[in-house]
VEXSEGU-769548 format. One record per residue (C-alpha): residue number from 0; residue in three letters; x, y, z. Coordinates in nm, 4 decimals. Example, Ala and Ser with C-alpha at 12.3 -4.5 7.8 and 13.67 -1.06 7.14 Angstrom:
<rs>
<i:0&aa:ala&x:1.2300&y:-0.4500&z:0.7800>
<i:1&aa:ser&x:1.3670&y:-0.1060&z:0.7140>
</rs>
This chain:
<rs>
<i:0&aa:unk&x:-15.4126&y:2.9040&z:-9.1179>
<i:1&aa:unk&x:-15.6469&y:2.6284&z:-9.3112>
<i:2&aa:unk&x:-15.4525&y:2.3170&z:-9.4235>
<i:3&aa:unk&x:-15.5248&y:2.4440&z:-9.7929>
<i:4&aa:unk&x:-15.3399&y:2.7527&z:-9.7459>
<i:5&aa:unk&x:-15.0696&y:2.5557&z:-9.5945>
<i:6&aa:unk&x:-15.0485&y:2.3526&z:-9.8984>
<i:7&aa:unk&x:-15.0701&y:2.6413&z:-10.1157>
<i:8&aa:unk&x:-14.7522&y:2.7617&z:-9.9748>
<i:9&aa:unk&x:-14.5780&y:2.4300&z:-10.0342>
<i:10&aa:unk&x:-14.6936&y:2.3700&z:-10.3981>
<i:11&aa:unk&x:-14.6921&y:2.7476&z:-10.5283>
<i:12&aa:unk&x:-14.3784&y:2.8693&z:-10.3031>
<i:13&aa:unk&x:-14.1905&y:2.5671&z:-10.2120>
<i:14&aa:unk&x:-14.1366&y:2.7057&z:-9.8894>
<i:15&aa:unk&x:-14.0167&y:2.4388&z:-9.6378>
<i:16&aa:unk&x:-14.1389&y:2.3588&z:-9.2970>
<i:17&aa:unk&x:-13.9467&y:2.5601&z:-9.1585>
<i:18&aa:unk&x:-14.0205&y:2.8811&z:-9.3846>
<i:19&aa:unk&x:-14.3692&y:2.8052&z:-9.3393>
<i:20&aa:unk&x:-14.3686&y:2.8136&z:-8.9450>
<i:21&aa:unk&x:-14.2195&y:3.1422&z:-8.9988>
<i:22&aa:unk&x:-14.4593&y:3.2505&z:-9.2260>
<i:23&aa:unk&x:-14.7467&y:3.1409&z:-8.9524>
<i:24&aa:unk&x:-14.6361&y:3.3260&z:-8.6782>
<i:25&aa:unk&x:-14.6610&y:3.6421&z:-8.9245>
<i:26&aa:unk&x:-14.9069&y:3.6104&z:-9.1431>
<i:27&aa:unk&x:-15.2660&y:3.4769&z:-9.0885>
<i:28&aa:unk&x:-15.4022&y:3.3673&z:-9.4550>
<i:29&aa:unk&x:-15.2859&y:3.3724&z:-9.7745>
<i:30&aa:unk&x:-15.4491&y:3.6954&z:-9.8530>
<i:31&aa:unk&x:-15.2450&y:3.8992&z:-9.6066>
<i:32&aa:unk&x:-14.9741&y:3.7558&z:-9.7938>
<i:33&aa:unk&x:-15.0559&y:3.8341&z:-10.1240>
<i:34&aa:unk&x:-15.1326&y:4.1644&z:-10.0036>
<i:35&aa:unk&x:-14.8054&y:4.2351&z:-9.8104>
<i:36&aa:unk&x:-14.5108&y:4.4007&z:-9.9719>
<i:37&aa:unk&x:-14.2743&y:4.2616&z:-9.6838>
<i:38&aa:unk&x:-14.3085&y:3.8691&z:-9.7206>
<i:39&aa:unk&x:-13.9748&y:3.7247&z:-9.8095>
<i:40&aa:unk&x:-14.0303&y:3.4996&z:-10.1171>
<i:41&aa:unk&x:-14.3602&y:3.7432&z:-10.1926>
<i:42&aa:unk&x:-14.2819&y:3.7496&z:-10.5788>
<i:43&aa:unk&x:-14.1834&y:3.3735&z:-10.6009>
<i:44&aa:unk&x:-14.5300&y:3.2680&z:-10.4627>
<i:45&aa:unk&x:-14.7147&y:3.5606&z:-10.6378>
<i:46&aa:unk&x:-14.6044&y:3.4810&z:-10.9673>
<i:47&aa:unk&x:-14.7225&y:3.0583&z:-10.8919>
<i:48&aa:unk&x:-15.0115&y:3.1138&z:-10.6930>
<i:49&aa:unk&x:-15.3388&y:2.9961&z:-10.8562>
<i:50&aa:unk&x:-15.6415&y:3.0668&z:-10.6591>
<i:51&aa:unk&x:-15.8624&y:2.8927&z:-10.9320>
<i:52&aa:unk&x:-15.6932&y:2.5758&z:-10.8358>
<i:53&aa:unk&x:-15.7135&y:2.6284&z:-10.4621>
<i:54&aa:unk&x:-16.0769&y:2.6530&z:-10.5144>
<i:55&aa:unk&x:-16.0915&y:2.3368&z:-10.7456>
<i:56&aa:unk&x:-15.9229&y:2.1631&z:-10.5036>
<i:57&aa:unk&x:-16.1797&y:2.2497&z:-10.2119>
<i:58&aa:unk&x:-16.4294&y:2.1410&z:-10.4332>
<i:59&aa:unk&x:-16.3402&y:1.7951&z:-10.4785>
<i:60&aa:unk&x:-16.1838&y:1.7796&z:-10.1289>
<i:61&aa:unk&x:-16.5892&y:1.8438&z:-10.0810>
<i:62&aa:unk&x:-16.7166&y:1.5879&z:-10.3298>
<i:63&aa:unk&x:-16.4878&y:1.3201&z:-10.2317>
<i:64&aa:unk&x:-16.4688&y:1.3731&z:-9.8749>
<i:65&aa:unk&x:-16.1096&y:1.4051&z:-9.8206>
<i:66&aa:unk&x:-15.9414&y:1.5274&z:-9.5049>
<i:67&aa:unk&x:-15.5899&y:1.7360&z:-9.4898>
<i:68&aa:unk&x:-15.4165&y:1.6736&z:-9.2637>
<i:69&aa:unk&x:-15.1224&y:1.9219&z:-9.1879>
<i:70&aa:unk&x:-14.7459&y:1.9111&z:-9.0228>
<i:71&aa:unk&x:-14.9303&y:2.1233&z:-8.7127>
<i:72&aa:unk&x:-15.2478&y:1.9390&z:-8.7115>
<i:73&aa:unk&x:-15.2296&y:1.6613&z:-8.4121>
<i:74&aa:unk&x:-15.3530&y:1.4215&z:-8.6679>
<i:75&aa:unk&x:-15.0295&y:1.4236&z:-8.8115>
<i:76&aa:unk&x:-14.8459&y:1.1029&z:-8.7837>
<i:77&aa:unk&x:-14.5691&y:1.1648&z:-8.5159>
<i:78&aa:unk&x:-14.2996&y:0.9403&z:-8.7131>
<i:79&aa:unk&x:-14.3357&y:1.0996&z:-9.0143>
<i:80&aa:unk&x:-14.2318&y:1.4528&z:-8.8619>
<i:81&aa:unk&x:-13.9068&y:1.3321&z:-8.7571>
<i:82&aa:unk&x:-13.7693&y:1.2765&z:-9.1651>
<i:83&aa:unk&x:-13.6374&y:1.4332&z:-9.4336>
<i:84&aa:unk&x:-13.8411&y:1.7011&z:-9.5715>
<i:85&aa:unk&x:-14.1981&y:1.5791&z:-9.4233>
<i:86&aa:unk&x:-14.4886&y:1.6682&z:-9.6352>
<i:87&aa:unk&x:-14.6541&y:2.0155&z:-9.5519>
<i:88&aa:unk&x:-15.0000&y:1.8355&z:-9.6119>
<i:89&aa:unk&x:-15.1658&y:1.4894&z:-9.6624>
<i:90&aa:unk&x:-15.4916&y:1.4153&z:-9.8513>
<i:91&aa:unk&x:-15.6241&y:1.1281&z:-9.7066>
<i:92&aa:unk&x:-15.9068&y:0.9369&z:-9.7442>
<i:93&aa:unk&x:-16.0581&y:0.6683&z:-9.5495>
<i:94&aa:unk&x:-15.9043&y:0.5715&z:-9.2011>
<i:95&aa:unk&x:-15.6984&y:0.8167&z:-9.0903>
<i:96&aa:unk&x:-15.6313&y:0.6734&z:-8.7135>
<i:97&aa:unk&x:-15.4320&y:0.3993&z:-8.9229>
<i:98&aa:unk&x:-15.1889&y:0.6570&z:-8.9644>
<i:99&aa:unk&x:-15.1464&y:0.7508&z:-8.6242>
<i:100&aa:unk&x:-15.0814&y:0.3357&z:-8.5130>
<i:101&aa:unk&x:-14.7455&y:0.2616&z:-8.3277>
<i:102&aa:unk&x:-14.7482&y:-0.0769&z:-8.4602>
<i:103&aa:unk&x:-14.6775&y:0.0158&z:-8.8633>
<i:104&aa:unk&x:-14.4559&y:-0.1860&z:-9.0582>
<i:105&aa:unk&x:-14.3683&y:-0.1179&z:-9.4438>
<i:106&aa:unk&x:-14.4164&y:-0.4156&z:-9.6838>
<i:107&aa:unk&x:-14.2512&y:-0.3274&z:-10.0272>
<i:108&aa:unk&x:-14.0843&y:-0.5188&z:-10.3125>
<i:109&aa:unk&x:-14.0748&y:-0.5764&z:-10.6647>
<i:110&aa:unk&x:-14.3342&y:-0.5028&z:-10.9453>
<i:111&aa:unk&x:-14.2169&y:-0.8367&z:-11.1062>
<i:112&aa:unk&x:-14.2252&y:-1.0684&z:-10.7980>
<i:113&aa:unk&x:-14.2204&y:-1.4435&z:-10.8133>
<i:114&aa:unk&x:-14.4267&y:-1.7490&z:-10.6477>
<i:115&aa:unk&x:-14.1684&y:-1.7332&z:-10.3590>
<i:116&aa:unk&x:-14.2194&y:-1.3700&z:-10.3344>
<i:117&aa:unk&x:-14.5781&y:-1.3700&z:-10.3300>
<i:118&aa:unk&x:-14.6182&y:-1.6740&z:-10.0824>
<i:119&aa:unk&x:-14.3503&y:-1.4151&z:-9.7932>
<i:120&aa:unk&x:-14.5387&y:-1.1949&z:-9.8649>
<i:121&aa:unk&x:-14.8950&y:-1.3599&z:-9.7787>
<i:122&aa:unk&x:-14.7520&y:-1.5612&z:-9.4660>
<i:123&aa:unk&x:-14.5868&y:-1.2449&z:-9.3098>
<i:124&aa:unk&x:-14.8851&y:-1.0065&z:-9.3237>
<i:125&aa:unk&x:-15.1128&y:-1.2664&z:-9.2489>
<i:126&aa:unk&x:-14.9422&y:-1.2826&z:-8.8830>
<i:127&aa:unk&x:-14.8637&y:-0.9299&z:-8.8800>
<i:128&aa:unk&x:-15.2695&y:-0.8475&z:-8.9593>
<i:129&aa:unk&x:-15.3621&y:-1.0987&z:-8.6994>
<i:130&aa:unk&x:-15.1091&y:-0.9605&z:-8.4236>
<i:131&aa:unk&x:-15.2604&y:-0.6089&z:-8.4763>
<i:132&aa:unk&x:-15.0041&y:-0.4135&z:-8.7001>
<i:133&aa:unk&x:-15.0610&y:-0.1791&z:-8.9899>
<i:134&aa:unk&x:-14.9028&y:-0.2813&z:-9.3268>
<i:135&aa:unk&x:-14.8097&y:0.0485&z:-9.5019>
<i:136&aa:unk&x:-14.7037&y:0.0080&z:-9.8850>
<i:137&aa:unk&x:-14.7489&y:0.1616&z:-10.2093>
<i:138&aa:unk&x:-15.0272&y:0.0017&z:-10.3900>
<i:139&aa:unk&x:-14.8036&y:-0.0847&z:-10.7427>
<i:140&aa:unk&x:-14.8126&y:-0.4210&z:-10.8343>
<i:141&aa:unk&x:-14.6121&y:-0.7670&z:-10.7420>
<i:142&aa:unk&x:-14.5286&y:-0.7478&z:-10.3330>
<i:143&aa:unk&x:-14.7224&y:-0.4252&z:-10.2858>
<i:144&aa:unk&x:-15.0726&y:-0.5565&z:-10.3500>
<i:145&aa:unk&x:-15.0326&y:-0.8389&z:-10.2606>
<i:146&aa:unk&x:-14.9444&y:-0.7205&z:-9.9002>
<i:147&aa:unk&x:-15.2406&y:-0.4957&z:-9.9228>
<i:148&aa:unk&x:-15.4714&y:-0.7445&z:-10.0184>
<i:149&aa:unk&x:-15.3406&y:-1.0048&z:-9.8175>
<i:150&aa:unk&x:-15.3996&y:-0.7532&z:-9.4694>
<i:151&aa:unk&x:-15.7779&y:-0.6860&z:-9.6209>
<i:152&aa:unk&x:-15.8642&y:-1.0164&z:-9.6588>
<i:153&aa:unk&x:-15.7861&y:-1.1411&z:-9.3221>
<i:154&aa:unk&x:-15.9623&y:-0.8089&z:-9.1447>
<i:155&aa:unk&x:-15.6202&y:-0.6419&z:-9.1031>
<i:156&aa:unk&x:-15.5072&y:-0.2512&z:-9.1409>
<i:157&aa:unk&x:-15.3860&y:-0.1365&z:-9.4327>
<i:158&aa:unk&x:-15.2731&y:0.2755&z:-9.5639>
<i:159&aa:unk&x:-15.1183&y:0.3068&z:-9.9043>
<i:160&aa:unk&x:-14.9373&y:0.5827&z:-10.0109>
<i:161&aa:unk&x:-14.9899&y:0.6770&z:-10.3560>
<i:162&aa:unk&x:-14.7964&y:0.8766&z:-10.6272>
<i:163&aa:unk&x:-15.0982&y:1.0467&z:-10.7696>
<i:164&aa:unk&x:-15.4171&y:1.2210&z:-10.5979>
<i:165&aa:unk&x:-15.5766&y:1.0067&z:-10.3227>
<i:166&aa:unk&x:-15.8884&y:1.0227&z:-10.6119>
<i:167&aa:unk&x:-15.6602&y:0.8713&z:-10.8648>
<i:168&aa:unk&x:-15.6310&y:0.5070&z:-10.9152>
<i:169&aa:unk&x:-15.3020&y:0.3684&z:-11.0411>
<i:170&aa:unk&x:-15.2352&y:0.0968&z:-11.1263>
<i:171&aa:unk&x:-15.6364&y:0.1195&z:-11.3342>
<i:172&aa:unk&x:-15.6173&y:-0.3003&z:-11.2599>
<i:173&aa:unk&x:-15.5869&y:-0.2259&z:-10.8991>
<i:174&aa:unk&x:-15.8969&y:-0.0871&z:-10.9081>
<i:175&aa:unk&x:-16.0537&y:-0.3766&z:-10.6512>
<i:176&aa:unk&x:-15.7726&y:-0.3137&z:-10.4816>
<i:177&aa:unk&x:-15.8372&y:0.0663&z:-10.4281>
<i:178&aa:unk&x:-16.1740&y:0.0762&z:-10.3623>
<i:179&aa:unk&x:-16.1059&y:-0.1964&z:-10.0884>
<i:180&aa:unk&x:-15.8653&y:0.0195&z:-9.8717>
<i:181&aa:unk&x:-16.1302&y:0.3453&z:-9.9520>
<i:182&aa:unk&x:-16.3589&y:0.1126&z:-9.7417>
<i:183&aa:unk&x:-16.1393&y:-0.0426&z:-9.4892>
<i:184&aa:unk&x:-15.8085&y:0.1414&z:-9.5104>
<i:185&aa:unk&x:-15.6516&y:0.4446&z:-9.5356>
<i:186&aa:unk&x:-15.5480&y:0.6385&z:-9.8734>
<i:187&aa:unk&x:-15.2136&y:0.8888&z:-9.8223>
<i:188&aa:unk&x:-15.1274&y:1.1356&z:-10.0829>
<i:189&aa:unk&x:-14.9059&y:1.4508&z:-10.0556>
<i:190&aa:unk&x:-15.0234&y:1.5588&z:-10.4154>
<i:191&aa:unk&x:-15.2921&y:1.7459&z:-10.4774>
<i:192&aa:unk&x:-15.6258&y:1.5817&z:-10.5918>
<i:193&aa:unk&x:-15.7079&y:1.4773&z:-10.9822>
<i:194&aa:unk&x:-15.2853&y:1.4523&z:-11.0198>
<i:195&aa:unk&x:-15.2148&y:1.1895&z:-11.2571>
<i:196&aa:unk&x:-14.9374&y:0.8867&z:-11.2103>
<i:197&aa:unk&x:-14.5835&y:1.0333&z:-11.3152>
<i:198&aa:unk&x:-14.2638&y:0.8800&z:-11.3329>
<i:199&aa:unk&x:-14.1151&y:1.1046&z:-11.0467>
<i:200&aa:unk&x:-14.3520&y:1.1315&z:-10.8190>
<i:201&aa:unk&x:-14.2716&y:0.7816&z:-10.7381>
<i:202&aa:unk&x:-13.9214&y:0.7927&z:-10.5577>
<i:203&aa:unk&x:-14.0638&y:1.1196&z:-10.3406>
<i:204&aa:unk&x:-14.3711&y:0.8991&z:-10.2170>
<i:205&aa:unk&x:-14.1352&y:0.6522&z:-10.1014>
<i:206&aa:unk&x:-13.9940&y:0.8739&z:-9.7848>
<i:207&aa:unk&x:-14.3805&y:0.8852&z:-9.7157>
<i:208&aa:unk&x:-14.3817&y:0.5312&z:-9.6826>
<i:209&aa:unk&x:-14.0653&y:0.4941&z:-9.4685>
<i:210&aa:unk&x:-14.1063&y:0.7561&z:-9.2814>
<i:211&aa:unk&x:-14.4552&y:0.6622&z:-9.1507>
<i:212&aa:unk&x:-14.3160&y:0.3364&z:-9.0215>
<i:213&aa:unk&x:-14.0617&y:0.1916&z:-8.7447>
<i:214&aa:unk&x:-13.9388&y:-0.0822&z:-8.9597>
<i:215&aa:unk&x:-13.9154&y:-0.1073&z:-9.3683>
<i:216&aa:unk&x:-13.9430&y:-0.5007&z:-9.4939>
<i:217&aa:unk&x:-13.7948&y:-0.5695&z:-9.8250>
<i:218&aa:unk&x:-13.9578&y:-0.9133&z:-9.9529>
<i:219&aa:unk&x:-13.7970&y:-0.9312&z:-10.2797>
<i:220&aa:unk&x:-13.6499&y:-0.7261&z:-10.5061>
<i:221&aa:unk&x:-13.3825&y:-0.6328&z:-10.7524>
<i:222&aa:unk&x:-13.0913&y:-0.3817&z:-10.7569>
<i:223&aa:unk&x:-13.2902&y:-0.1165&z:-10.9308>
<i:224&aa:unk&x:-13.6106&y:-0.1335&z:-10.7118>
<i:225&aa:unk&x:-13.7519&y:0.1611&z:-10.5969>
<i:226&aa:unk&x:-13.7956&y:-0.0543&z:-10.2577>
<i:227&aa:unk&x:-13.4536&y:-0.0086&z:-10.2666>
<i:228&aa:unk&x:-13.4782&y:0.3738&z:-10.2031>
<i:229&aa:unk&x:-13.7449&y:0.3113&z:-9.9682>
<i:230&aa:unk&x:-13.5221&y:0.1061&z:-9.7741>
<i:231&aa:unk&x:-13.2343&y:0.3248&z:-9.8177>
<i:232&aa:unk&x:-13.4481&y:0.6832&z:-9.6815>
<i:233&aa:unk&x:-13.5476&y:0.4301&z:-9.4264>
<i:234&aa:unk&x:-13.1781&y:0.3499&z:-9.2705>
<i:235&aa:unk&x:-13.0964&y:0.7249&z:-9.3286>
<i:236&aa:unk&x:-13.3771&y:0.8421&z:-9.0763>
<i:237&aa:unk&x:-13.2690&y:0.5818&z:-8.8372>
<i:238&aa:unk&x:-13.5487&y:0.3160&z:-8.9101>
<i:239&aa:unk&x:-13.4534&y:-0.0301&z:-8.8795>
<i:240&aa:unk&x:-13.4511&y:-0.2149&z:-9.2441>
<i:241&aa:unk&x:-13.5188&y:-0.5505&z:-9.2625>
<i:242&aa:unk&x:-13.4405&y:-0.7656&z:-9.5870>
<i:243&aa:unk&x:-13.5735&y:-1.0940&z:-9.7059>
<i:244&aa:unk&x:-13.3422&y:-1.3209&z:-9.8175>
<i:245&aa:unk&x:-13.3711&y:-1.4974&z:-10.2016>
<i:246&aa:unk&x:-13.2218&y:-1.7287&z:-10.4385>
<i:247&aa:unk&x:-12.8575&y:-1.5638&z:-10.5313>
<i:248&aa:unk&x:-12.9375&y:-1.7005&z:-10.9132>
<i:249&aa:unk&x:-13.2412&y:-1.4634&z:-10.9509>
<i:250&aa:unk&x:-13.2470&y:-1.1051&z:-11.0666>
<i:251&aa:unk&x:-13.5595&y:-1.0558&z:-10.8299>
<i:252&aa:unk&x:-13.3463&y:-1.1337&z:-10.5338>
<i:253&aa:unk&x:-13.0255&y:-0.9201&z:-10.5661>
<i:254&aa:unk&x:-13.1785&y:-0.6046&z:-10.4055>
<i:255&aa:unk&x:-13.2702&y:-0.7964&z:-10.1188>
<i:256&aa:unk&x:-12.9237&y:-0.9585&z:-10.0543>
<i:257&aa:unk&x:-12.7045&y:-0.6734&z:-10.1420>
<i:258&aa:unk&x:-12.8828&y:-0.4847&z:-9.8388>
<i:259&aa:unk&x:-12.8333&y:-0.7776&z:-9.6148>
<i:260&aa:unk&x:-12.5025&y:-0.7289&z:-9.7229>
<i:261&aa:unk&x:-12.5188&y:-0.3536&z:-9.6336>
<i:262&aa:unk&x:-12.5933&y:-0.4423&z:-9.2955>
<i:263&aa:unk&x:-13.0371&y:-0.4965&z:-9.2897>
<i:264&aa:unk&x:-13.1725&y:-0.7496&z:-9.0405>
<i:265&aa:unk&x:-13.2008&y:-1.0730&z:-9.2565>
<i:266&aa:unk&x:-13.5556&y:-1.1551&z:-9.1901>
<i:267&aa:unk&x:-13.6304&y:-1.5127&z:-9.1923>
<i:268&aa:unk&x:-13.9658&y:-1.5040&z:-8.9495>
<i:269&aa:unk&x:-14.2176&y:-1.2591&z:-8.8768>
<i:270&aa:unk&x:-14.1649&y:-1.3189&z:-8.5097>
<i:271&aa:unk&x:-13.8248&y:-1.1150&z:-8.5932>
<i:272&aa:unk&x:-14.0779&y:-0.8042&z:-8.5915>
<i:273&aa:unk&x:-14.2987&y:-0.8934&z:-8.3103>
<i:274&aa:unk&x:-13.9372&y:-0.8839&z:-8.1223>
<i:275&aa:unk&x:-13.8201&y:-0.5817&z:-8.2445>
<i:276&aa:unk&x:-14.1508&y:-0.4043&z:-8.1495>
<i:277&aa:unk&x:-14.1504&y:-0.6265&z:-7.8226>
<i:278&aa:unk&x:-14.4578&y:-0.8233&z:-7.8877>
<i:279&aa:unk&x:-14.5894&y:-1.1421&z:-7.7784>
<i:280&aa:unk&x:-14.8381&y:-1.3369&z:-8.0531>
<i:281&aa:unk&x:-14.9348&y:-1.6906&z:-8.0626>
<i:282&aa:unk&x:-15.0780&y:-1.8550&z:-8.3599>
<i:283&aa:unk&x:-15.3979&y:-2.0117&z:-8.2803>
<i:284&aa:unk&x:-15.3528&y:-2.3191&z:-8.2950>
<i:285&aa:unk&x:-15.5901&y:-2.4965&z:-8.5893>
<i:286&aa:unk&x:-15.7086&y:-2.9201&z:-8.6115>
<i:287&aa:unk&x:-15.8923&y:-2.9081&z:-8.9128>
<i:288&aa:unk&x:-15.8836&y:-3.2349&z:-9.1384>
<i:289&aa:unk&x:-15.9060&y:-3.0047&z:-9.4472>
<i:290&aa:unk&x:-15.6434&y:-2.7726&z:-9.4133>
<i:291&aa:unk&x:-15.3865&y:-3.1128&z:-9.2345>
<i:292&aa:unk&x:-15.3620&y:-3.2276&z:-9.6286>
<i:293&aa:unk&x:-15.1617&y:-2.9229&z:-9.7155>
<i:294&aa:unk&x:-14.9326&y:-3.0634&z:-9.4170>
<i:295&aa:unk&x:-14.7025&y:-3.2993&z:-9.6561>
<i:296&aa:unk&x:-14.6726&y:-3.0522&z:-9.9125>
<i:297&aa:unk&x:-14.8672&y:-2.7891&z:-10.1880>
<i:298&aa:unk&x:-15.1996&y:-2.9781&z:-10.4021>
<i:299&aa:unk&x:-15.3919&y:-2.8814&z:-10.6635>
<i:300&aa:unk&x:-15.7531&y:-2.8645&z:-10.6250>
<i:301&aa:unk&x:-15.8453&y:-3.1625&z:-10.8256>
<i:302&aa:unk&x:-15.5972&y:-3.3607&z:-10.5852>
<i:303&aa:unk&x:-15.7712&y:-3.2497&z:-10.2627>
<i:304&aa:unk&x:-16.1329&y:-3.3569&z:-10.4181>
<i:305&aa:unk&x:-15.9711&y:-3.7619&z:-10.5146>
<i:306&aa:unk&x:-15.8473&y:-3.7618&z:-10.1885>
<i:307&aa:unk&x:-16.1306&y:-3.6118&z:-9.9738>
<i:308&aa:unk&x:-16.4065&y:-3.7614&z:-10.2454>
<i:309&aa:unk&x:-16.5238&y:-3.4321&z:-10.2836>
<i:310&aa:unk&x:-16.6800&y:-3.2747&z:-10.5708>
<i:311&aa:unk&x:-16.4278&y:-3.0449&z:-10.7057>
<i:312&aa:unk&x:-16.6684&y:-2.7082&z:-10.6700>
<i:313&aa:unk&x:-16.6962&y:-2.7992&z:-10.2932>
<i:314&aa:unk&x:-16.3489&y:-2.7993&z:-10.2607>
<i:315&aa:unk&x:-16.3034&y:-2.5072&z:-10.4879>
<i:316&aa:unk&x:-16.5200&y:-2.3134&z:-10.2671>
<i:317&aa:unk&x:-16.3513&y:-2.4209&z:-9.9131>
<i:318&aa:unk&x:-16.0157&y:-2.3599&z:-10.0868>
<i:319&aa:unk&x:-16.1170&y:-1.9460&z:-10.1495>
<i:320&aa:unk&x:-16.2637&y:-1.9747&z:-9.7799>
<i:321&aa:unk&x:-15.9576&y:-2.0582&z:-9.6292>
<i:322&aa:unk&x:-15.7578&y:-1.8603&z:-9.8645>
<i:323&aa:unk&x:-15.9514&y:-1.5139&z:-9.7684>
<i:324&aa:unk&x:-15.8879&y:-1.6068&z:-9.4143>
<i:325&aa:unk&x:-15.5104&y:-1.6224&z:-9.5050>
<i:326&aa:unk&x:-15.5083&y:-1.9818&z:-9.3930>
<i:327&aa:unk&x:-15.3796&y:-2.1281&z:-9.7015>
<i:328&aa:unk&x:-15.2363&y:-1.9302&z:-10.0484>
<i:329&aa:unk&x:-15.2110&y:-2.0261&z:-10.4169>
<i:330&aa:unk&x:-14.9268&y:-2.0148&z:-10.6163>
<i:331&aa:unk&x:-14.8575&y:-1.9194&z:-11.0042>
<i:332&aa:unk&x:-14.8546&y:-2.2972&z:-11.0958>
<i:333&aa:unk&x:-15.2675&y:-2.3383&z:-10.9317>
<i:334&aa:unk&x:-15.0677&y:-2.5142&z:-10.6217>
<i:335&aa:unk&x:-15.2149&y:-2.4780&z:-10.2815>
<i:336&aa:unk&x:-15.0267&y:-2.4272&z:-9.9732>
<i:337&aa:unk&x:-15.0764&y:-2.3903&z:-9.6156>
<i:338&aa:unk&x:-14.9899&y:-2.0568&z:-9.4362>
</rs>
């Protein structure tokens, strides 16, 4: 049976798995179907099915070169079978071998996250990149982009797993963001294509996200976080949850040490992960005058030129450099510090 006709059944039936292996071993498309009398659930789907949308759908699967991949293709990532109601079909576009990586770790956090927040964020999956994992996240804003733009800009892997068609950018600002992970990434969807952002959608996508990976890392975030839920399907599938730990005095934190207090791995290095996955990574080692200032403590830019006796666009310009290469970060205040 094509994928599409898998993920008819899904969307226009809401038949499970389950109900849909069933349905293969009878049936061989969805016109036999529509044409039996004896299919359980016939009237159900019948009275959904919309074969102008199936055909919509192939057409812009077409135009934007998407691939389905579904829960009996061998494409299918292998974690993600063993959760909670696994999606029938994924849209995905871009890098689809990304999916199928042992090494995937989830990055999530808080829309609203802070300098400290941020800077985690940058150091971990600048290592993580480096040592050859996949960060896996959900593209909103705060800890999410920043974890996908931090793996991009240092040549790491990246797959986000959106709440809206894999053709549909949301957040509209993360639009660099998007277009970057088309290129170099991979783009996960279980909704059909030209599907808009909605508020639920958002929670369901988050099972997605845990279940593709063998760890969840929560860098910051408060008690109503959707990472929260991420974290939570996470433990429930038997996926180890790791938390960051964060100033008890800020909202942004509580999340994060409430689930330490539920029992998650405080995570105060990334060579925490390399253990758990039982990997060995050195940090190459780096003498480089430029990047020594940052040694004694964060500069701004202007500093860095009076002490070098640089002009200020020089340094400006070796300050993005280093930054792209994950080497050194900015924070909110226009502070630079070394990773």
């Amino acid at each position: 049976m094509h994928p599409i006709e898998i993920f008819a059944l899904s969307y226009f039936g809401k038949f499970s798995i389950e109900e849909i292996q069933k349905i293969k071993e009878t049936y061989n498309s969805v016109s036999e179907i529509l044409k039996s009398d004896f299919f359980q659930g016939n009237e159900r789907f019948k009275a959904h099915y919309d074969e102008g949308f199936i055909q919509q759908q192939l057409k812009k699967i077409e135009n934007f070169n998407v691939k389905l991949v579904d829960f009996w293709s061998e494409d299918y990532p292998e974690l993600l079978k063993w959760t909670h109601s696994p999606p029938a079909v994924l849209f995905c576009l871009g890098n689809i071998q990304f999916l199928e990586d042992s090494r995937t770790v989830a990055v999530v956090g808080t829309r609203k996250a802070t300098g400290y927040g941020i800077d985690v964020t940058k150091k971990m999956v600048t290592d993580l990149s480096r040592a050859g994992f996949v960060t896996v996240s959900g593209m909103a804003f705060g800890i999410d982009s920043s974890a996908h733009s931090t793996a991009l800009n240092v040549g790491g892997k990246t797959v986000a797993v959106l709440g809206t068609g894999v053709d549909v950018c949301y957040p509209v600002s993360n639009k660099d963001i998007y277009e970057a992970i088309l290129k170099n990434g991979c783009l996960v969807s279980e909704y059909p294509l030209g599907t808009k952002a909605a508020k639920q959608n958002f929670p369901a996508r988050n099972r997605i996200i845990a279940g593709l990976c063998r760890a969840t890392v929560v860098v910051e975030a408060p008690l109503n976080s959707g990472a929260l839920i991420t974290a939570k399907i996470a433990a429930e599938i038997g996926r180890d949850v790791f938390s960051v730990p964060g100033d008890i005095n800020r909202k942004t934190s509580e999340g994060c040490n409430w689930l330490i207090k539920m029992g998650a791995t405080p995570l105060t290095h990334v060579d925490q992960i390399f253990e758990y996955y039982g990997v060995e990574f050195k940090k190459e080692e780096l003498s480089d005058n430029f990047i020594s200032l940052f040694d004694s403590g964060p500069l701004l830019a202007e500093e860095v030129a009076e002490r070098l006796k640089m002009d200020l666009s020089e340094v400006l310009s070796k300050l993005t450099e280093y930054e792209l290469r994950g080497m050194i970060s900015k924070t909110q205040s226009g502070h630079y510090n070394r990773v």
